[in-house]
MIDOSE-1310 file (N, C-alpha, C; in nm, 2 decimals, decimal comma, always signed):
residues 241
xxxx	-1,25/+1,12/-1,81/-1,36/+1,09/-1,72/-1,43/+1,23/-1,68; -1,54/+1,22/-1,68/-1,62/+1,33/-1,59/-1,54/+1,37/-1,47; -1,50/+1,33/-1,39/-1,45/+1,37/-1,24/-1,29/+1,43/-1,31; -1,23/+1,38/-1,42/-1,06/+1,47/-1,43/-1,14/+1,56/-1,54
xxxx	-1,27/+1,60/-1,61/-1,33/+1,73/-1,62/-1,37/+1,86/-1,57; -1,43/+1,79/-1,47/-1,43/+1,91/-1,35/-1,37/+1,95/-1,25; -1,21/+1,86/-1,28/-1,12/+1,87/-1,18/-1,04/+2,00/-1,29; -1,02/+1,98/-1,42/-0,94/+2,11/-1,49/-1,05/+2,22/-1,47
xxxx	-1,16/+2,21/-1,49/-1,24/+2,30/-1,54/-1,29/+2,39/-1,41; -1,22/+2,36/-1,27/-1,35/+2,41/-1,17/-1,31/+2,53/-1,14; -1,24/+2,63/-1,19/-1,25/+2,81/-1,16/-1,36/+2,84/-1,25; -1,36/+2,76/-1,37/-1,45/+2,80/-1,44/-1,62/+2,76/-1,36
xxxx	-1,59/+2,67/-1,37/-1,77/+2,59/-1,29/-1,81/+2,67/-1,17; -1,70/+2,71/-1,10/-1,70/+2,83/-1,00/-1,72/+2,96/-1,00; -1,72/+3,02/-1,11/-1,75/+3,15/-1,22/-1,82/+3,23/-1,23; -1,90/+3,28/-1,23/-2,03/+3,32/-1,29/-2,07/+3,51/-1,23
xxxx	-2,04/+3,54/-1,36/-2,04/+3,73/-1,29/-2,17/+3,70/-1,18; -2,11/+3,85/-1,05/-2,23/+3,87/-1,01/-2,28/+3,77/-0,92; -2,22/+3,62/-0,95/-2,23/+3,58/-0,81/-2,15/+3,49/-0,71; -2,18/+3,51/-0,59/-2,09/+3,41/-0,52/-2,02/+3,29/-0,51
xxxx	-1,95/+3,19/-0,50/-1,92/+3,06/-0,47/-2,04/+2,96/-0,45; -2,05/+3,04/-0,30/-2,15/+2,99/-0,26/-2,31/+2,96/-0,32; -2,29/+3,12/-0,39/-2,42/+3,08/-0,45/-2,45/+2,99/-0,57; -2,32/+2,98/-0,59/-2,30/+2,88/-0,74/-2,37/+2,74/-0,68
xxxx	-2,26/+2,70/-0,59/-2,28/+2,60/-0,54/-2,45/+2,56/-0,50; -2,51/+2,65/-0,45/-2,64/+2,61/-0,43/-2,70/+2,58/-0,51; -2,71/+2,67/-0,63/-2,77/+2,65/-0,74/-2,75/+2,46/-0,82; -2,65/+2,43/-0,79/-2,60/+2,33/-0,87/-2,63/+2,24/-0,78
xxxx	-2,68/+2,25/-0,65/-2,74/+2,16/-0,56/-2,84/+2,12/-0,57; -2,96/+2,28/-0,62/-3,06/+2,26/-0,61/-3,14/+2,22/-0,73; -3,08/+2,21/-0,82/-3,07/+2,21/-0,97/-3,05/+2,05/-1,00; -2,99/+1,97/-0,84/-2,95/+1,82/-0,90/-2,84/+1,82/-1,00
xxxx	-2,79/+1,89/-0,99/-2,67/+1,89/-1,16/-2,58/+1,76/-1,03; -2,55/+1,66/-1,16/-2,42/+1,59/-1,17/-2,29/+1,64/-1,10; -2,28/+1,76/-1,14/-2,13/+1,81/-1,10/-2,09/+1,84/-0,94; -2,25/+1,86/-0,88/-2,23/+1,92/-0,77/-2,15/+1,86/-0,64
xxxx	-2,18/+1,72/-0,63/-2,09/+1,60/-0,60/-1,92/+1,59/-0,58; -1,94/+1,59/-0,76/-1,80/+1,60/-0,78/-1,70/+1,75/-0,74; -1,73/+1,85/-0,74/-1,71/+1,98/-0,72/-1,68/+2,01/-0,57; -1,73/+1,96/-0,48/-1,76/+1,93/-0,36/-1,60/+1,84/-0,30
xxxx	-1,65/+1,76/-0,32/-1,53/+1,66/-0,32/-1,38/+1,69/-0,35; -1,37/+1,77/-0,51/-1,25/+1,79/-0,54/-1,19/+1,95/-0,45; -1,29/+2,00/-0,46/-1,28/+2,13/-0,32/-1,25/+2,06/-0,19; -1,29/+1,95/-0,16/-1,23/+1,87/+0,00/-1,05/+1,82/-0,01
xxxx	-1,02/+1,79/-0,16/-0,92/+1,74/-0,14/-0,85/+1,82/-0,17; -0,87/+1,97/-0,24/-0,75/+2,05/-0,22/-0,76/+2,17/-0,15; -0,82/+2,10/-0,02/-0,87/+2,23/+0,09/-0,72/+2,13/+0,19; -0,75/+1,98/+0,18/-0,65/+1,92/+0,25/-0,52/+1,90/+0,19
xxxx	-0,52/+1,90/+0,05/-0,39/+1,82/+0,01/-0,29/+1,90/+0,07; -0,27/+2,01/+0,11/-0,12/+2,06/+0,13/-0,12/+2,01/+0,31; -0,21/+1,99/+0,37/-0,16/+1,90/+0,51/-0,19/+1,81/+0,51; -0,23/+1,68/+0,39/-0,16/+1,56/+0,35/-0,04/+1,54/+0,30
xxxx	+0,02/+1,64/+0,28/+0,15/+1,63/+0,18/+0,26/+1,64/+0,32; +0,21/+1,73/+0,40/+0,28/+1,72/+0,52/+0,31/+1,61/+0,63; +0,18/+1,55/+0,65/+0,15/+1,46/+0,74/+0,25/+1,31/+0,66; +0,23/+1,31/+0,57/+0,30/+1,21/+0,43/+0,50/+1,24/+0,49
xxxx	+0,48/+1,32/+0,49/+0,63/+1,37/+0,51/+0,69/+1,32/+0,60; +0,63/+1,38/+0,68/+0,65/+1,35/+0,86/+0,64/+1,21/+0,88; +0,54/+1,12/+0,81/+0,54/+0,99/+0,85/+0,64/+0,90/+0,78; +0,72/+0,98/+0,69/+0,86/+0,91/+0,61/+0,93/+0,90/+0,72
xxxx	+0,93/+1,02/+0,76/+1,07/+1,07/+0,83/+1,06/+0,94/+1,00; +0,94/+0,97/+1,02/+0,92/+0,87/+1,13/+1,00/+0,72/+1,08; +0,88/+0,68/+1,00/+0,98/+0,54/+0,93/+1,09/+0,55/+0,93; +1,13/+0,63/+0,87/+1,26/+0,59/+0,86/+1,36/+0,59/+0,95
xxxx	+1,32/+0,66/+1,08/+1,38/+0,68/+1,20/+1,36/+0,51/+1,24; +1,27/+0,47/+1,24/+1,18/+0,34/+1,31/+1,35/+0,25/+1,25; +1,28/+0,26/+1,07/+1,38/+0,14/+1,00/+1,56/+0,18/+1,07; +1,59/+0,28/+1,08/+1,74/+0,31/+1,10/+1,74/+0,18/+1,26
xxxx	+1,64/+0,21/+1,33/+1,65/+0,18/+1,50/+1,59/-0,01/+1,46; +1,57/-0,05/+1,30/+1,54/-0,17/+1,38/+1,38/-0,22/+1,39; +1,26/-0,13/+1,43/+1,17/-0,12/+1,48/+1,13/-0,22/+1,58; +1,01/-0,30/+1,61/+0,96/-0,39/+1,65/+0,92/-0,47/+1,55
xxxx	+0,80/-0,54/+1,62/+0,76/-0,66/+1,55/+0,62/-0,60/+1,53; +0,62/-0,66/+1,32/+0,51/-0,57/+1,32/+0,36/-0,62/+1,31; +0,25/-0,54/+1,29/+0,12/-0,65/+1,26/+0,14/-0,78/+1,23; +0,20/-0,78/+1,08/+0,16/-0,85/+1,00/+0,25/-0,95/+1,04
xxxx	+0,37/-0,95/+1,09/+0,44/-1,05/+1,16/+0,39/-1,15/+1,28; +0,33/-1,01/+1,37/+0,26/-1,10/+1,50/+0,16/-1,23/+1,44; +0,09/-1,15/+1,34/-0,01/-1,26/+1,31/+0,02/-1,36/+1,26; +0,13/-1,34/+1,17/+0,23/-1,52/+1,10/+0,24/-1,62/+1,22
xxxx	+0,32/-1,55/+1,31/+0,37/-1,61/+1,45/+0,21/-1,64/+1,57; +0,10/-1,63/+1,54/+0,01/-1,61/+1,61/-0,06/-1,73/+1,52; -0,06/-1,75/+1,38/-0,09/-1,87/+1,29/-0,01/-1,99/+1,33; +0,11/-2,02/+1,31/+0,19/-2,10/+1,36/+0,13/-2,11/+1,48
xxxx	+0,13/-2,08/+1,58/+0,10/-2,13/+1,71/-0,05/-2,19/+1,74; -0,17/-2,16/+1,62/-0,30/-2,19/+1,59/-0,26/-2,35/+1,53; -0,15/-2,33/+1,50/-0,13/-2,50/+1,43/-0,08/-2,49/+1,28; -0,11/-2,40/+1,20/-0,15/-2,34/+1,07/+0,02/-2,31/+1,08
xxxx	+0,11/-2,45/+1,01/+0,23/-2,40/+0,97/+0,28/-2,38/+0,83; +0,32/-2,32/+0,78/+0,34/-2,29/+0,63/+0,49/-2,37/+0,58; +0,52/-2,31/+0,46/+0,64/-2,33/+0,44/+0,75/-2,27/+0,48; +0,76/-2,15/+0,48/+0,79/-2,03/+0,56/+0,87/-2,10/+0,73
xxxx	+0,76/-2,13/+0,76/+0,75/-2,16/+0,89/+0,83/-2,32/+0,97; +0,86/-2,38/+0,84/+0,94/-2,50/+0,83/+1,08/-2,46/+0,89; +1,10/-2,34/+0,83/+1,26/-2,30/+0,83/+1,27/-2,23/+0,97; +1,21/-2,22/+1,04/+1,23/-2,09/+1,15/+1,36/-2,17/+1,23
xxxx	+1,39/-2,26/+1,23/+1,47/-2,35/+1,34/+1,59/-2,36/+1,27; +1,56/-2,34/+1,15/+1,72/-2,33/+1,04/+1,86/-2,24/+1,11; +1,97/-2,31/+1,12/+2,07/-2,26/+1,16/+2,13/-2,08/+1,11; +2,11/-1,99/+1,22/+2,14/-1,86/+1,21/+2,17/-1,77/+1,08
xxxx	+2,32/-1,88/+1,04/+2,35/-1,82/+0,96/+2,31/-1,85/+0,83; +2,24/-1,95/+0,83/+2,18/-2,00/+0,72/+2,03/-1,89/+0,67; +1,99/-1,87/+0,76/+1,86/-1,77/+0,77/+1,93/-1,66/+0,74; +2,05/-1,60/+0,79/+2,08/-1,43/+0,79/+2,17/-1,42/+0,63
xxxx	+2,17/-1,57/+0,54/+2,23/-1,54/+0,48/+2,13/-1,55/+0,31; +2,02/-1,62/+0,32/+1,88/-1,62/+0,29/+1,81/-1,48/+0,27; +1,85/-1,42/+0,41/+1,74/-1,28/+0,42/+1,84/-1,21/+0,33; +1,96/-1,17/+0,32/+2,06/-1,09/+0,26/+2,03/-1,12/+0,13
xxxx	+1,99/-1,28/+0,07/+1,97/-1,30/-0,11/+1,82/-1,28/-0,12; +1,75/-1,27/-0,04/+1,62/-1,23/-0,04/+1,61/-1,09/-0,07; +1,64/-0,97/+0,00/+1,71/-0,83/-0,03/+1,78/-0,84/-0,14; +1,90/-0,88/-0,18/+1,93/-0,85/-0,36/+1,88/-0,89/-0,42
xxxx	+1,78/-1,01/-0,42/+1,66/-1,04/-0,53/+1,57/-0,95/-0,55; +1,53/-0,84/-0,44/+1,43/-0,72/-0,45/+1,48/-0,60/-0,55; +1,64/-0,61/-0,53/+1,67/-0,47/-0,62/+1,78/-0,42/-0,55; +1,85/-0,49/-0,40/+1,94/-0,42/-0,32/+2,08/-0,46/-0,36
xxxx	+2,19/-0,35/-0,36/+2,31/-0,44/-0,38/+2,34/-0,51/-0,25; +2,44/-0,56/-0,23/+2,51/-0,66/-0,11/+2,52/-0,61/-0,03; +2,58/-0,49/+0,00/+2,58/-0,38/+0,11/+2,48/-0,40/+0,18; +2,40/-0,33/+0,13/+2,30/-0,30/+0,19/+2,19/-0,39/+0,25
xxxx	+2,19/-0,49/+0,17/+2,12/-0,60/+0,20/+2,20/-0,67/+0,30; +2,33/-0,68/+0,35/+2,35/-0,67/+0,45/+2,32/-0,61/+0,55; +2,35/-0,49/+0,59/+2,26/-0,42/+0,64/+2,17/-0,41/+0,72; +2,08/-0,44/+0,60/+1,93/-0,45/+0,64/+1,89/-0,58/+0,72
xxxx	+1,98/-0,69/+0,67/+1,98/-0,82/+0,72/+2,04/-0,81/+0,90; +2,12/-0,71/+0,88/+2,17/-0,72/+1,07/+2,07/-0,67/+1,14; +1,99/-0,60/+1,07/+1,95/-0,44/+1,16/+1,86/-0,57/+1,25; +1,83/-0,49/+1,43/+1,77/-0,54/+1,50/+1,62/-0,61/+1,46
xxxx	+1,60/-0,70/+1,54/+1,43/-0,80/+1,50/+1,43/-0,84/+1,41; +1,53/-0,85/+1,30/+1,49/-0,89/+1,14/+1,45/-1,07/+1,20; +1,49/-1,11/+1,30/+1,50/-1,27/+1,31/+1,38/-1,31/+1,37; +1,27/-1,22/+1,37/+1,14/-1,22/+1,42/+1,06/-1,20/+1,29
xxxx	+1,12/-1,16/+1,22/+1,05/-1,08/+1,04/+1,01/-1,20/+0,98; +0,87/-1,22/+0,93/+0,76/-1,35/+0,84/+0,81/-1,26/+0,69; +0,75/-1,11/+0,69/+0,74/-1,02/+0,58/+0,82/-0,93/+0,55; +0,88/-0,90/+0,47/+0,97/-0,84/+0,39/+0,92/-0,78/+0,26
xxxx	+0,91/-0,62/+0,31/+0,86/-0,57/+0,16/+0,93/-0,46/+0,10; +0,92/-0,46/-0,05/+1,00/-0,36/-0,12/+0,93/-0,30/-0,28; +1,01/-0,24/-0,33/+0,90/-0,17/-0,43/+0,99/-0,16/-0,52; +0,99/-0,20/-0,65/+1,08/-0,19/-0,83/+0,95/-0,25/-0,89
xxxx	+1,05/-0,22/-1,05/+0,97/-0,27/-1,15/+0,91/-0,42/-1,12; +0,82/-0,47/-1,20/+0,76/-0,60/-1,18/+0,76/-0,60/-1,37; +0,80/-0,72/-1,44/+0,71/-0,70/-1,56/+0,59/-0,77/-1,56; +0,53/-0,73/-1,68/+0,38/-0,80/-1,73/+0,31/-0,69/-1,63
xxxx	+0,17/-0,66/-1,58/+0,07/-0,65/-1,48/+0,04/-0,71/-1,35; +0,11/-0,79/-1,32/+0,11/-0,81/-1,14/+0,13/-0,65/-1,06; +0,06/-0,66/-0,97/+0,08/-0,55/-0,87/+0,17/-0,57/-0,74; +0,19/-0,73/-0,72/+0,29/-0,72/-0,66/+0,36/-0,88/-0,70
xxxx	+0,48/-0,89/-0,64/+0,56/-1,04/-0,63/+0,60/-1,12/-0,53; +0,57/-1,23/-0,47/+0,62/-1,30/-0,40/+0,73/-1,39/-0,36; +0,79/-1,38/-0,33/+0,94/-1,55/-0,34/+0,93/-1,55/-0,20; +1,01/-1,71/-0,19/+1,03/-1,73/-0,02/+1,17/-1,74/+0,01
xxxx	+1,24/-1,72/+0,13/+1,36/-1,71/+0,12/+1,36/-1,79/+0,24; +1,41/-1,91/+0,29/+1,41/-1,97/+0,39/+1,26/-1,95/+0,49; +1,29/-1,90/+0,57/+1,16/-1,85/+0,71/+1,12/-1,72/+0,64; +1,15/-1,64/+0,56/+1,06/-1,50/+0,51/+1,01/-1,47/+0,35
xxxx	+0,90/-1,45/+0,37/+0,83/-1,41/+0,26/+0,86/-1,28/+0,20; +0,92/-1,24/+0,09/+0,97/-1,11/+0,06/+0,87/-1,07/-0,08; +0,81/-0,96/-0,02/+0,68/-0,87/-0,14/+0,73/-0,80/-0,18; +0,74/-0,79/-0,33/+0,77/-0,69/-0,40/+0,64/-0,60/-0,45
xxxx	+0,65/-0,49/-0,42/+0,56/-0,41/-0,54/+0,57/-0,38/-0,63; +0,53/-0,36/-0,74/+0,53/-0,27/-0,90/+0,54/-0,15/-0,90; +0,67/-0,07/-0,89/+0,60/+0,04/-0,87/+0,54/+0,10/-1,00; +0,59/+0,02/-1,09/+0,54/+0,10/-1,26/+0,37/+0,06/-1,28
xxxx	+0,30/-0,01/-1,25/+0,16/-0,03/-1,18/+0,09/+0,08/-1,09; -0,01/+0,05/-1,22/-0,11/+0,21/-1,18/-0,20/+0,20/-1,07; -0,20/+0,10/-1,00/-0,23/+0,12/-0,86/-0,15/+0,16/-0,73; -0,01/+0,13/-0,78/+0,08/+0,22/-0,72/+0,06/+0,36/-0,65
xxxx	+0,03/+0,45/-0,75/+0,03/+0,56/-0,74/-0,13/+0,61/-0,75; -0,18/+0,52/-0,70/-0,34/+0,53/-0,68/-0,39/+0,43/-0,56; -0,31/+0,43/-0,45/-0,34/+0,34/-0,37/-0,43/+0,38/-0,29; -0,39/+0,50/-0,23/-0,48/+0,57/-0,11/-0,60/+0,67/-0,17
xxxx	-0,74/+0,60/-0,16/-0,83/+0,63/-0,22/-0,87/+0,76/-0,13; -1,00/+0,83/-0,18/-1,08/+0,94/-0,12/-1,15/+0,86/+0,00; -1,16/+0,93/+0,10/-1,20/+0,86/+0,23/-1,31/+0,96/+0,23; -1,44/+0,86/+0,30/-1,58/+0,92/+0,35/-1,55/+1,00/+0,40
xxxx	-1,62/+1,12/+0,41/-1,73/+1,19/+0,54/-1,56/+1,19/+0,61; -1,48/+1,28/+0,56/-1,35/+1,37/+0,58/-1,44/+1,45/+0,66; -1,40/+1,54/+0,77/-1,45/+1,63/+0,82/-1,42/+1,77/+0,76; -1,47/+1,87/+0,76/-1,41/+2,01/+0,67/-1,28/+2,07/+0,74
xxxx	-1,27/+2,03/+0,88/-1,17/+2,05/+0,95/-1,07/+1,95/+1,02; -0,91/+1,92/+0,94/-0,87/+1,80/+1,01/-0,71/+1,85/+1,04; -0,67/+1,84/+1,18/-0,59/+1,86/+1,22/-0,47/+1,75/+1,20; -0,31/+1,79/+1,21/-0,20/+1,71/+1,21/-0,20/+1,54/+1,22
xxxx	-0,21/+1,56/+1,37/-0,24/+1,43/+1,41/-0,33/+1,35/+1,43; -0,44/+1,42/+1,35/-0,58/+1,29/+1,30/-0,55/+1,27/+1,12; -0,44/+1,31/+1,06/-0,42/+1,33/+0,93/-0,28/+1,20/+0,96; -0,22/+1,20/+1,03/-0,12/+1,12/+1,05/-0,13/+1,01/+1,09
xxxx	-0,23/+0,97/+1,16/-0,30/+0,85/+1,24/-0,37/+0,81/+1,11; -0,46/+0,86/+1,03/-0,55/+0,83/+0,94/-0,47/+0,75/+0,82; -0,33/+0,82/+0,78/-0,26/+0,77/+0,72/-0,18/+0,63/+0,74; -0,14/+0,62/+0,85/-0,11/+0,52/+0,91/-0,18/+0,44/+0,90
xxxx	-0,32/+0,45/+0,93/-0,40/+0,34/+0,95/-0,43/+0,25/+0,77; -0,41/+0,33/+0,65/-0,45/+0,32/+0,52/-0,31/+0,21/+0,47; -0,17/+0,28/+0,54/-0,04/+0,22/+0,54/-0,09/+0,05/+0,63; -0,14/+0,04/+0,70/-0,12/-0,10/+0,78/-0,21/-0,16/+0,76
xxxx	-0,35/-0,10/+0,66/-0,41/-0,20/+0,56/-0,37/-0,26/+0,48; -0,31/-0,21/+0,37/-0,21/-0,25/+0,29/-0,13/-0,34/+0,32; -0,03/-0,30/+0,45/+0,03/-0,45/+0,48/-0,02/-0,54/+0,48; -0,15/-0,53/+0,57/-0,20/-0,67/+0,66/-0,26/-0,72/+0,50
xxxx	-0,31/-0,66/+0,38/-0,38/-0,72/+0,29/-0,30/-0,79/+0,21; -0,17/-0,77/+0,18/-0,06/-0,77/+0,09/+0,02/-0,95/+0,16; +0,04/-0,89/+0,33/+0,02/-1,01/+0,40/-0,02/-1,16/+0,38; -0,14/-1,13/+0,40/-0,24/-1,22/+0,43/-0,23/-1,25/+0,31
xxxx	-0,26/-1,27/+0,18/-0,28/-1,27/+0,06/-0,12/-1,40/+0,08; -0,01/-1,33/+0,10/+0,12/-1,40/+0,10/+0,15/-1,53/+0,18; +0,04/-1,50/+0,30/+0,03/-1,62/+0,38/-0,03/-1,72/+0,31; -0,17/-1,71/+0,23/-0,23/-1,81/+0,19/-0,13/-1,89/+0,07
xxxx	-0,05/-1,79/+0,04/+0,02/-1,87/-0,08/+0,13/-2,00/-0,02; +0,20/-1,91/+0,10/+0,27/-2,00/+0,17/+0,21/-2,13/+0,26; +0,10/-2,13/+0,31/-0,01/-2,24/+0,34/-0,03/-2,34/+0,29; -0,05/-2,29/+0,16/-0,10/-2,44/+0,04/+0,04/-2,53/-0,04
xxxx	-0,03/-2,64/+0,02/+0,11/-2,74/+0,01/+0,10/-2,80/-0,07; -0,05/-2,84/-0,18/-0,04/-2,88/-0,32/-0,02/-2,73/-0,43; +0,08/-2,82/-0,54/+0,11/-2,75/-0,64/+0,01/-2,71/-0,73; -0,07/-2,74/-0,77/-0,19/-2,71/-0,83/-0,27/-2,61/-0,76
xxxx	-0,31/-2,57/-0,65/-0,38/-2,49/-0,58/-0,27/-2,38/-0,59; -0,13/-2,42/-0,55/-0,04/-2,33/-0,57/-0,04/-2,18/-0,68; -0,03/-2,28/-0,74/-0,04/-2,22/-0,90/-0,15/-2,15/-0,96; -0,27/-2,23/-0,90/-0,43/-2,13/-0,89/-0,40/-1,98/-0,85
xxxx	-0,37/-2,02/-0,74/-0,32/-1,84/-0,63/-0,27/-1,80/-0,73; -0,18/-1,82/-0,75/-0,11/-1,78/-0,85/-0,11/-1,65/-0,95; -0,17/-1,76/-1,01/-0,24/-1,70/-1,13/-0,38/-1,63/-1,16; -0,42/-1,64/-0,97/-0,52/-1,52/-0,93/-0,47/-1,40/-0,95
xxxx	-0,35/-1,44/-0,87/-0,26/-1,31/-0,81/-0,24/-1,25/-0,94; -0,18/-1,25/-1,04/-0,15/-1,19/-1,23/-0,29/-1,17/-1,23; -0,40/-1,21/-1,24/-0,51/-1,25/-1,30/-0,59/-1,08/-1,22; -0,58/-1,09/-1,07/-0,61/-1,03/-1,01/-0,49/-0,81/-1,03
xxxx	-0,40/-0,81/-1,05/-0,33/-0,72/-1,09/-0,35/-0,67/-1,22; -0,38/-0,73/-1,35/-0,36/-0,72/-1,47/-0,55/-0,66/-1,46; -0,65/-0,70/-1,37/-0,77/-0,62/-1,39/-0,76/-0,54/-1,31; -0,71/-0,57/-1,17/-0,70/-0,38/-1,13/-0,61/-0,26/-1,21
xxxx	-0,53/-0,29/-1,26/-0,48/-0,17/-1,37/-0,55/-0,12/-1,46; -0,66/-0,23/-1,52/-0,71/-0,18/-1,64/-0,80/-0,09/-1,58; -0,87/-0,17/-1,45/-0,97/-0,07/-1,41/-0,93/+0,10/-1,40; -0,79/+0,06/-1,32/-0,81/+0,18/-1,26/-0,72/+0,30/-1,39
xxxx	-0,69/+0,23/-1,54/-0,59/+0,32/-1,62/-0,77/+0,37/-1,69; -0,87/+0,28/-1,67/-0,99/+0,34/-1,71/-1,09/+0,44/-1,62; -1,04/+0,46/-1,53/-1,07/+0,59/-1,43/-1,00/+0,69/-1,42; -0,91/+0,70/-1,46/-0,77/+0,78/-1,43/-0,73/+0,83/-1,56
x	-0,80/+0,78/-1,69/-0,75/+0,86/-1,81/-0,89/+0,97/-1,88
């Protein structure tokens, strides 16, 4: 693509005996060239990448602190429990009343169905609030082109991602009108905020599947959902090569 052209090429596009950066840059402004856009842009993201790469870090390390303690109850959970109460009960939501250990033993086969051994999926099954948890998500291979997978396990919906899916690793797009100057914690907030779209989209998508109580509409979703994954890859292996 034009944009991973001028992304190898820009000390060169940058170049020119005798004169400035700057004045390059004007020139190609004022000239209307194509490039000047893209040049612009790819200088914004590696003016920040190395205090994205940070802020990315730091917000592992947080999570992961969160997941060791348990956390709270999250968005995309309140709102499950906030549907139910609108009246809007799923199938999901059939089971909430299911005997303890019937649910904690569900959530634990829900976890090795993602990719966990027993351990751990234990584990993860004790750790505090899990018995407030609608959503459950995790990341492995998927085959075929889905971008993500659904199963229900009693009262929880457990999402898998792809991670071999090239939207994976192309999730977090270029954001508008970045300021030329961004500090720690507007870089860490901003990230967060890109992380808890994703949920709530990934979510919500999972709710509707659990909602629909004929099989045929079922199946529709469905095969949106493949339908929908197998054209975002293509799109995005056709921007990206």
């Amino acid at each position: 693509t034009r944009f991973s052209h001028v992304a190898k090429n820009l000390d060169v596009i940058l170049h020119e005996p005798g004169k400035t950066e700057l004045q390059i840059l004007k020139e190609l402004e004022e000239d209307d060239d194509p490039d000047y856009l893209l040049v612009k842009i790819i200088k914004t993201v590696n003016k920040k990448h190395g205090l994205m790469i940070k802020a990315i870090r730091k917000m592992r390390e947080n999570k992961g602190r969160e997941n060791r303690r348990g956390g709270g109850v999250s968005k995309q959970d309140k709102a499950a429990h906030q549907r139910k109460k609108q009246g809007y009960e799923s199938k999901t939501d059939k089971h909430d009343d299911d005997p303890p250990e019937q649910l904690r033993q569900a959530t634990i086969d829900g976890y090795m169905d993602m990719g966990y051994d027993e351990k751990i999926a234990i584990e993860m099954a004790d750790r505090p609030n899990n018995a407030e948890k609608k959503y459950v998500f995790g990341r492995g291979p998927i085959s075929g082109t889905q971008f993500f997978d659904i199963t229900r396990h009693k009262n929880k919906l457990f999402i898998k991602i792809n991670d071999n899916h090239a939207a994976y690793k192309n999730l977090i797009d270029l954001v508008q009108d970045l300021p030329e100057e961004i500090d720690l914690e507007t870089a860490k907030e901003l990230l967060n905020r890109i992380y808890d779209g994703l949920v709530l989209l990934l979510s919500s998508w999972a709710r509707l599947e659990d909602e629909t109580d004929v099989q045929e509409q079922v199946q529709l979703i469905q095969n949106i959902r493949i339908d929908w994954g197998r054209m975002l890859q293509d799109y995005l292996k056709q921007n990206t090569e």
